[in-house]
C-alpha positions as CSV (number, residue, x, y, z in Angstrom):
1,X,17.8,-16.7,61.2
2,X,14.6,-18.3,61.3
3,X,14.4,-18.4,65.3
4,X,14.9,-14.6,65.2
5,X,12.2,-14.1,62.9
6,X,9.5,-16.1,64.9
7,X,10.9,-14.4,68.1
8,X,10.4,-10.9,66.8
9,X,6.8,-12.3,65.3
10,X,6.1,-13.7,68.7
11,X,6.2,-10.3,70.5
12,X,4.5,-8.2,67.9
13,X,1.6,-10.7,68.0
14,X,1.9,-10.7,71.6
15,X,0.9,-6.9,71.7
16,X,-0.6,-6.2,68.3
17,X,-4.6,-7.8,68.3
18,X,-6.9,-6.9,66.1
19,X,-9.7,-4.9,67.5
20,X,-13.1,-6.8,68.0
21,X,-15.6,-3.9,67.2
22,X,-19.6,-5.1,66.4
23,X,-22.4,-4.2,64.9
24,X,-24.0,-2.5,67.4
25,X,-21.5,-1.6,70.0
26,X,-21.4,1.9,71.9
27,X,-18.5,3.2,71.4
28,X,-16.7,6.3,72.5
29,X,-15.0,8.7,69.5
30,X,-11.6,10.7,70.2
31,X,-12.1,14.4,69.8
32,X,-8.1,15.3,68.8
33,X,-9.0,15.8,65.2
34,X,-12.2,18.1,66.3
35,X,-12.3,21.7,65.9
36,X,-15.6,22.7,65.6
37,X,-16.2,21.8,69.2
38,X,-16.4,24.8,71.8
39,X,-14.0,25.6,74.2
40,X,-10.6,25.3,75.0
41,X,-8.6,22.6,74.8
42,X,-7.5,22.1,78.0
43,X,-11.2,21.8,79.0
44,X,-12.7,19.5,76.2
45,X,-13.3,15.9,76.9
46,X,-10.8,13.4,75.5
47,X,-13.6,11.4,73.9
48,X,-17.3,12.1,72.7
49,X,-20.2,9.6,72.8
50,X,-21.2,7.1,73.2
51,X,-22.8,6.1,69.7
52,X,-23.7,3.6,68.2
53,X,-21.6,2.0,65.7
54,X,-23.6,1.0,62.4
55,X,-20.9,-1.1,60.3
56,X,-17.5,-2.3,60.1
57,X,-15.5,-1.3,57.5
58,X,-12.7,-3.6,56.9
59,X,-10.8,-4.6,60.2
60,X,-9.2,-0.7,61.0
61,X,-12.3,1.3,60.5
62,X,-16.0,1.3,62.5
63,X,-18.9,3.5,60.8
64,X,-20.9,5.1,64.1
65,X,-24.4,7.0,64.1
66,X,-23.6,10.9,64.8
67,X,-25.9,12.9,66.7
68,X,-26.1,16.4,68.0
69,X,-23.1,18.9,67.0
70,X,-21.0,16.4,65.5
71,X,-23.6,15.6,62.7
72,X,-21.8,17.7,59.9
73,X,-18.5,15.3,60.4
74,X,-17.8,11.9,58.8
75,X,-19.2,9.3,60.3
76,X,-16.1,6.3,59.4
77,X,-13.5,6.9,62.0
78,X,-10.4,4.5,62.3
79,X,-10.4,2.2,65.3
80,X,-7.2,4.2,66.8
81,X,-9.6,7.1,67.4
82,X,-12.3,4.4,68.8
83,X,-12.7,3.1,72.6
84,X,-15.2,0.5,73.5
């Protein structure tokens, strides 16, 4: 039973790593939960940016400086809606 357990904990380490945001870091913020940008759809960019980020919170969310039309949104965004 044990062998099974550190097989299957083997291959979820294998592709699960935690993501190694900094302080400082340009990063590039997914648009999927934007509608206040203009346009349709089809024709919007995937991702926005780059910002800066400005702090870490925790290890699953990055705080990034906002600028231009996306000022009026949050700025703590999860790091599955993050690219380096």
């Amino acid at each position: 039973m044990s062998d099974a357990l550190d097989y299957a904990k083997q291959k979820w380490d294998k592709s699960h790593k935690l993501p190694d945001f900094k302080v400082g870091d340009l990063v590039l913020v997914s648009t999927l939960n934007f509608n206040n940008i203009k346009g349709p759809n089809k024709l919007r960019d995937y991702y926005v940016g780059p910002f800066v980020s400005v702090a870490l919170r925790g290890t699953n969310a990055v705080q990034v400086e906002l600028s231009g039309e996306l000022d009026n949104k949050h700025p703590t965004f999860p790091v599955s809606l993050i690219k380096p």
